[in-house]
N, C-alpha and C positions, 0 to 999 in steps of 0.2 A: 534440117539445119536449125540450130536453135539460134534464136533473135539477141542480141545483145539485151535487149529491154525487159524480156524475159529473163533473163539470169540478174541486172539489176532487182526485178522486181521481188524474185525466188529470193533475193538477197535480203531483200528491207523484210521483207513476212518473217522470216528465219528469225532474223537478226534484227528487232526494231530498234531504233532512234532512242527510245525512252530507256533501253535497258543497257549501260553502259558495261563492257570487261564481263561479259558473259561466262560462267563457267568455264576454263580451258578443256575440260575433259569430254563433258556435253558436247562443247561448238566443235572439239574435233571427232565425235563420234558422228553429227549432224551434217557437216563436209562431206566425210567420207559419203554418206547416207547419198546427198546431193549427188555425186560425182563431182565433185571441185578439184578431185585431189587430178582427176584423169583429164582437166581440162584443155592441156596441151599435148594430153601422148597421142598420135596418130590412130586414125583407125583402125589402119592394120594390126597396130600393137593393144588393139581393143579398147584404144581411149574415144573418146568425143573429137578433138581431130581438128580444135580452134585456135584462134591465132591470138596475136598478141591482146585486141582489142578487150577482149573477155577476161582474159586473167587479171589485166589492169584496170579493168571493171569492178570484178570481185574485189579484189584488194586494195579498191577506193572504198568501196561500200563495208568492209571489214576495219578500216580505217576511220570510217565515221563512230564507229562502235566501239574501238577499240577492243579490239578483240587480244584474248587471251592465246586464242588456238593461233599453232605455226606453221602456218600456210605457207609462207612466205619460201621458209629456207626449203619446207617439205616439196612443193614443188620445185624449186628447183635442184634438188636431191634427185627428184625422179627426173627431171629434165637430163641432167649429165647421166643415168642411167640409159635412159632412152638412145641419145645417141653416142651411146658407146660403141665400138668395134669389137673390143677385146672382150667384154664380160662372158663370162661362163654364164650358163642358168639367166641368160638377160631376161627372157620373157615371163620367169619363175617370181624374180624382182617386182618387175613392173606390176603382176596381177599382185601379188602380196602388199605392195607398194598403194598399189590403186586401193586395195581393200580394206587399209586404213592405220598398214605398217609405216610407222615414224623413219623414214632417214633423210634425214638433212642434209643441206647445203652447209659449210658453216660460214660464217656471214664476216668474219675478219681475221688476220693472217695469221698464217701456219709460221712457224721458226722452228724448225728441225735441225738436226745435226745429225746426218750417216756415220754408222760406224765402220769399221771396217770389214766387217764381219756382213754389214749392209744391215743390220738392227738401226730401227731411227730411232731417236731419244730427242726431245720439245714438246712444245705445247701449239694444240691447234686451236685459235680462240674464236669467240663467236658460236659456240653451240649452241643456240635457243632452245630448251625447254629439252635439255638431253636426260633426263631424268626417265622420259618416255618412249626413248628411240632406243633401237636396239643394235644400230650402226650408223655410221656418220661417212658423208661423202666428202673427201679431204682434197686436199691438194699438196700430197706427198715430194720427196724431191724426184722421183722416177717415174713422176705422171698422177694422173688423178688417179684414186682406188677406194673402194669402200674399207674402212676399216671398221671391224664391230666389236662391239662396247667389251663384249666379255672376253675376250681376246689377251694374252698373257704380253703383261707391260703396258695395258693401257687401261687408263683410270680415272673418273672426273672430279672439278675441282670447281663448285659452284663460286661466281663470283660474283657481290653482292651488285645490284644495280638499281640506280635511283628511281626507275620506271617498274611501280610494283606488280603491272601489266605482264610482265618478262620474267624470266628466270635463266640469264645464261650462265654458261659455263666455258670453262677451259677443259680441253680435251689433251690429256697427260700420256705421250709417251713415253717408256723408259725399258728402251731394249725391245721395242715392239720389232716383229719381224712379219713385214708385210707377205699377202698369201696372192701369190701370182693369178689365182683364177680369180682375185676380186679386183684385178686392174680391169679400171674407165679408160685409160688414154695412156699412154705412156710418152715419154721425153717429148717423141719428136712431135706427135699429136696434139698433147697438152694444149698448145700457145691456140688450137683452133676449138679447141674444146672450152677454153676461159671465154674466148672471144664470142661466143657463141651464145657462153652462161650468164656471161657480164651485163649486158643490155636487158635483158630478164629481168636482172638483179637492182638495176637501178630503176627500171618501170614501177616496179613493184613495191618498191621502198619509194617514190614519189608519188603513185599511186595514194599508201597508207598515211601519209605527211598530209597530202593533200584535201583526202580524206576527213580527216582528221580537222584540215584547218576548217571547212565547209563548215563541219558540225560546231567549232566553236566560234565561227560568226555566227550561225543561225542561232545558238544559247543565246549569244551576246546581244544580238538585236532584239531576242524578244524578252532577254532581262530590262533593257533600254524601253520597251514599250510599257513594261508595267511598274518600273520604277519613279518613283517621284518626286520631285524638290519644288517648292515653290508651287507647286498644286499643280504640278504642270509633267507630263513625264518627260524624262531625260531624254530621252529618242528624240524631241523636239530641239536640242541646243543646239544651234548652228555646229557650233565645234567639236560636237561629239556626234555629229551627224557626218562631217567629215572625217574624223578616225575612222570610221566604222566606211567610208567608202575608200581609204583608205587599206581597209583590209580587203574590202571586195575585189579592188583597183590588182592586188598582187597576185592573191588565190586565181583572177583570172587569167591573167597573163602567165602564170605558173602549170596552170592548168591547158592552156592554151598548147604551151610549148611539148608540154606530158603525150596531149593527144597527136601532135604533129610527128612526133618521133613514134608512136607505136607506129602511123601508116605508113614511116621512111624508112624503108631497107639500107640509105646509102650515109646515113648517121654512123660516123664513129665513135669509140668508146668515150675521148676526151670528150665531146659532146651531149655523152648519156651520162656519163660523170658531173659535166657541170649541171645538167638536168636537174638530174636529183638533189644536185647540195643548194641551185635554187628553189626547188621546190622544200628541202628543209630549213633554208631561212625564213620560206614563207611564213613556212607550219609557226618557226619559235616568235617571228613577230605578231602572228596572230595570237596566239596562244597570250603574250607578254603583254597585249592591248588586251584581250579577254579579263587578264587579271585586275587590270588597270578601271576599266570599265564597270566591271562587278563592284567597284571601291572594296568597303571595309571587308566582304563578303567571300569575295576574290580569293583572300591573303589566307582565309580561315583552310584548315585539312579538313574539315568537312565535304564542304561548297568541290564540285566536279571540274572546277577551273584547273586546278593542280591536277588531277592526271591527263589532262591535254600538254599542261606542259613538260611535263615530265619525259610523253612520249614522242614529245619535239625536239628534246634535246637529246635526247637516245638516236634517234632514225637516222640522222647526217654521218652518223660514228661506222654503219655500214657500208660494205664494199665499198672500200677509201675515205679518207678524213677527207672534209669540206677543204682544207686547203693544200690537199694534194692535188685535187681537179682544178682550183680558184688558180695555183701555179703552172700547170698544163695546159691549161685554157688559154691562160697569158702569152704563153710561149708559143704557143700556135698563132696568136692573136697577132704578136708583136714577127712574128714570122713571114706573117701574110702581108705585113705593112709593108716589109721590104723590097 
C-alpha cells in the first residue's frame, strides 16, 4: 500500500516549489509516468486502488505549483468510465486511459437541444485543455456517453480565459448523433453516476484552490521577511503581521473542512458544493492580500502574484457557480431552523 506521505513527497521532487506552471505537455507525460492518472481505478481494473485521501493529496500539491497539466477533469473522465455499466471495450478505455490518453470530465454545463431525429445540437462547456484529448466525457440528455472529438457535427471552440495556466474550450455540437456502444449511464442511471462524480469534482477543485492559497502565504511571508522600510523588515509591523494570520486563520479552517469531508462518506453534494466555493473564497482572498502585501511589486505582470490570482478566480467558476451552492446551502440552512 502506498503511504499518503510518499505520494506527497513523489509530488514536491516531480514538481518543486521553485518552478511555477510547469510545461503542460512534460507534467502530463510525467503523470502518466507516476501512475497518478490510475490513482482511483480499482485493482481489479489494474489501477492502484486509493481512496479519496490521495487524489486530494495530489491535486493540493499540483495546486501549489499550479500546474498546466489536466488532471483534474482527466481523472475524473476515467472515474465516470470506471464505473460505467454500459460501456463497450470498458477495460480497452481504462488501459488506454491510464496510459496517458486524454478524456475528460468537462468541468461546466452542457445545453443541448435533441432533434427529433435524436441528433444533439449545443454546446458542452468546460473542456480544459481539449486541444489534447481525443474525446470528452459529457453529460448528454440520454445519459452520460463519451463523445469523440473527430466525430461528424462535433467541433471546438477555444474560449479565451483570464488564467494563462488553462486553455478551455467549448465542445460544439451540431447534428452530432450519439454512438450507443459509447454510453456511461443512461437516463435512469445518470442521477447516481453525477452523484457519485460530483464530490470528486469538488475535492479536487478545493484541493487545487487550497493548494494554491498555501503557496501564496508562504511567497507572501518570506517577501515580508526580507522586505524593508524603516531599516526594519515589514514581517515585524504589528499590522501586517495580523493580515498575514489572517490568511493563515482561513486557509486553515478551509483546509480543515477539505480533509473532514474526504474521510465522510455521509456528506451531501450541497455540502461539497459549499466546500469548494469556501475554499475558493479562500484562495481569492489570499491571493488579493498577496498582492496587497508585495505593494508596488504585487501590481507588476512580471512578479508571480498575478497568476495565483488569476487561478482563484477561475476555480469557484467549476462544477457550480459560488452562488448556486451559497443559495442551497441557505435553504437547507434556513430548512433545518424550522
Amino acid at each position: 500500500m502506498i503511504e499518503l506521505n510518499e505520494l506527497t513527497s513523489a509530488a514536491q521532487k516531480a514538481f518543486p516549489a521553485d518552478k511555477l506552471s510547469p510545461d503542460r505537455d512534460a507534467s502530463w507525460e510525467l503523470m502518466a509516468e507516476m501512475g497518478w492518472l490510475m490513482i482511483r481505478v480499482p485493482e481489479e481494473d489494474g489501477g492502484l486502488g486509493l481512496g479519496r485521501e490521495a487524489s486530494t493529496a495530489i491535486h493540493y500539491e499540483m495546486g501549489r505549483v499550479l500546474s498546466r497539466a489536466p488532471l483534474i477533469p482527466a481523472q475524473l473522465g476515467l472515474q465516470a468510465i470506471v464505473l460505467s455499466k454500459t460501456l463497450a471495450d470498458r477495460a480497452d478505455w481504462i488501459e488506454r486511459i491510464c496510459g496517458g490518453e486524454y478524456v475528460p470530465l468537462h468541468m461546466r454545463a452542457a445545453r443541448l437541444t435533441p432533434g427529433d431525429d435524436g441528433a444533439l445540437s449545443g454546446t458542452i462547456s468546460g473542456v480544459l485543455e481539449a486541444d489534447m484529448a481525443g474525446a470528452v466525457v459529457a453529460s448528454l440528455p440520454h445519459g452520460y456517453a463519451i463523445v469523440p472529438l473527430d466525430a461528424e457535427g462535433v467541433s471546438l471552440n477555444e474560449r479565451p480565459v483570464w488564467d494563462p495556466s488553462r486553455r478551455m474550450f467549448d465542445l460544439v455540437l451540431d447534428g452530432y448523433r450519439p454512438d450507443p456502444a459509447l454510453d456511461l449511464a443512461e437516463v435512469k442511471s445518470a442521477p447516481g453516476l453525477h452523484d457519485a462524480l460530483a464530490p470528486e469534482a469538488h475535492l479536487a477543485i478545493a484541493a487545487d484552490c487550497l493548494g494554491g492559497a498555501a503557496a501564496a502565504l508562504e511567497m507572501t511571508v518570506e517577501y515580508m521577511t526580507m522586505r524593508k522600510q524603516f531599516d526594519r523588515p515589514i514581517a515585524m509591523f504589528q499590522a501586517l503581521k495580523h493580515r498575514a494570520a489572517d490568511m493563515k486563520t482561513r486557509i486553515v479552517v478551509a483546509e480543515a473542512l477539505m480533509w473532514s469531508y474526504v474521510h465522510d462518506e455521509d456528506v451531501d453534494i450541497i455540502e461539497f458544493g459549499s466546500m469548494k466555493t469556501l475554499a475558493g473564497e479562500t484562495y481569492q482572498y489570499v491571493t488579493e492580500e498577496m498582492i496587497q502585501l508585495h505593494g508596488g511589486i504585487g501590481l507588476t505582470e512580471e512578479h508571480q502574484s498575478h497568476l495565483f490570482m488569476k487561478r482563484a478566480m477561475l476555480n469557484p467558476h467549476f462544477a457550480g457557480e459560488p452562488d448556486l451552492w451559497k443559495e442551497r446551502m441557505g435553504r437547507e440552512a434556513l430548512a433545518a431552523m424550522r
